[in-house]
C-alpha positions in Angstrom: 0.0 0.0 0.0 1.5 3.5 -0.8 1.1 6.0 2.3 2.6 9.6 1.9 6.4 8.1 3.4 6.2 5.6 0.5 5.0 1.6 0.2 4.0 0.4 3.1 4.7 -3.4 2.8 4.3 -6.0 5.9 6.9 -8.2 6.3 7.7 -11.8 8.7 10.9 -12.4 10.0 11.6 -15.8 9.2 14.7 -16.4 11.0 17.3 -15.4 8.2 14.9 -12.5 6.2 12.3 -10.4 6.4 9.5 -11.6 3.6 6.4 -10.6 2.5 3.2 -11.6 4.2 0.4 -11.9 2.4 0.4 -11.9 -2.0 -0.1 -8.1 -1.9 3.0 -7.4 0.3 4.7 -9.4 -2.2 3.6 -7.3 -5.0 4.0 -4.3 -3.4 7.7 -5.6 -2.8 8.1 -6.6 -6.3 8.1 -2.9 -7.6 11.3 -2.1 -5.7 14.3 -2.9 -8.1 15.9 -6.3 -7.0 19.4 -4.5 -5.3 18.1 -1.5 -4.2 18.6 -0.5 -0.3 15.2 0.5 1.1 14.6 1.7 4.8 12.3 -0.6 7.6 10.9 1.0 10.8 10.0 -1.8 12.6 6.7 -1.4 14.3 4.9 -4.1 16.5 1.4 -4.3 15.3 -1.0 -3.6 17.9 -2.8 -6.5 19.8 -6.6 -7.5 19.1 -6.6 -9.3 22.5 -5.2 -6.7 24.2 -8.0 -4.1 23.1 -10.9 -6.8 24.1 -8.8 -7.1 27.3 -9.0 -3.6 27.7 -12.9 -2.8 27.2 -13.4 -5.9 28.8 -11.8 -4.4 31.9 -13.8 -1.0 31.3 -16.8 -3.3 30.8 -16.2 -5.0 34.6 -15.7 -1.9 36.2 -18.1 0.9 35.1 -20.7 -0.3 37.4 -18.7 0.4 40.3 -17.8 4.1 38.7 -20.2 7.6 38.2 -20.0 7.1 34.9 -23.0 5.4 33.1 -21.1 3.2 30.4 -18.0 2.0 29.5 -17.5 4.3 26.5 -18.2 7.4 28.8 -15.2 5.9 31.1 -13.2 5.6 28.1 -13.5 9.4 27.0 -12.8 10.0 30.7 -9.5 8.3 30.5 -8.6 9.7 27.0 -8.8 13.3 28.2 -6.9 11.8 31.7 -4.3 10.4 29.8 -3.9 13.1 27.7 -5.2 11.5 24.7 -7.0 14.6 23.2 -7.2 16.5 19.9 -8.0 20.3 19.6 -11.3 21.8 18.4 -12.8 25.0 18.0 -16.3 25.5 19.0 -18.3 27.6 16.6 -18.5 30.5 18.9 -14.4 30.2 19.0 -13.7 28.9 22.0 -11.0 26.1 22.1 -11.1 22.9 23.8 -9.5 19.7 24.0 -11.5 16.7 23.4 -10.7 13.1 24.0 -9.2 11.5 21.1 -9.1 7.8 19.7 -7.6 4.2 20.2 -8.8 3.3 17.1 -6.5 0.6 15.4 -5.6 3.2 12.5 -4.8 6.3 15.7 -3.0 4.1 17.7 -1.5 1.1 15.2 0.7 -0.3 17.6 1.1 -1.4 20.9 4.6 1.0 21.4 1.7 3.2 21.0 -1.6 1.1 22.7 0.6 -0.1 25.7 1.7 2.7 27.5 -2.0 4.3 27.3 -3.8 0.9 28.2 -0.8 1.6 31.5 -1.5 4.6 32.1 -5.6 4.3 31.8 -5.4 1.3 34.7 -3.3 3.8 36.8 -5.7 6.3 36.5 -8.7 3.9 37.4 -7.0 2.5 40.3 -5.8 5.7 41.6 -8.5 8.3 41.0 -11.9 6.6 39.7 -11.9 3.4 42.2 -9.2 3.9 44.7 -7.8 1.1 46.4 -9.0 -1.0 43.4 -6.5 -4.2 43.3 -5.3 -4.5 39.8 -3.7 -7.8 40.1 -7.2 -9.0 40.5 -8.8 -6.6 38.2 -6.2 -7.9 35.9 -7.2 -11.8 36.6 -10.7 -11.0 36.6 -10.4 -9.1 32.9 -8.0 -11.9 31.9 -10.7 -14.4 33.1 -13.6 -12.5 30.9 -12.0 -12.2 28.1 -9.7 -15.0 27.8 -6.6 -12.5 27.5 -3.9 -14.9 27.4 -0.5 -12.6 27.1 1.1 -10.7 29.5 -0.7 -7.4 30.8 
């Protein structure tokens, strides 16, 4: 896929090489002149389980919050996180608003894992104090069948 930096091809580490992934990586790769020296950012694509683990947890918790779903909980960590875009009201006024962890805002978990962090700091420290997060943790693991390491 072409983005604005150039192709944007994934690639598997087989042990010896990095090689294409899935037929269109490969064709992608096939327009690059066999010899030429390209540049790879190596990026850790961002966990599925890890973002059911996460709204699982929200999920668990909410009813023991003021908030009145999970998604209001997540906007609430957003802006405590500091996950937040700026927006101009029409009478001029600028405020921040919460942002996204949308796959394509936050595509990997160098990105995802230090918010997820952060976000269970915040709920343990200033929306359910005292909260045990080793058991939140087991309990979210337990729902949602999260398998890797929190």
């Amino acid at each position: 896929m072409a983005t604005k930096k150039g192709l944007e091809i994934i690639m598997v580490w087989d042990g010896r090489a990095l090689v294409p992934y899935a037929p269109a990586d490969l064709e992608a790769m096939q327009t690059v002149k066999i010899g030429t020296p390209v540049r790879v950012d190596v990026e850790r694509f961002r966990s599925l389980s890890r973002h059911r683990y996460y709204w699982g947890i929200l999920g668990r918790v909410v009813e023991n919050t003021p908030f009145a779903t999970k998604e209001s909980l997540h906007k609430f960590l957003l802006s405590c996180c500091g996950v937040v875009e700026p927006f101009v009201t029409p009478e001029g006024e600028f405020v921040l608003i919460p942002s996204s962890t949308a796959f394509d805002e936050m595509k990997t978990e160098d990105v995802f894992k230090p918010y997820f962090d952060q976000a269970m700091l915040v709920l343990t420290t200033r929306i359910c104090p005292g909260l045990d997060l080793d058991a939140l943790f087991a309990e979210g693991r337990a729902y949602t069948k999260y398998e890797e390491a929190a």
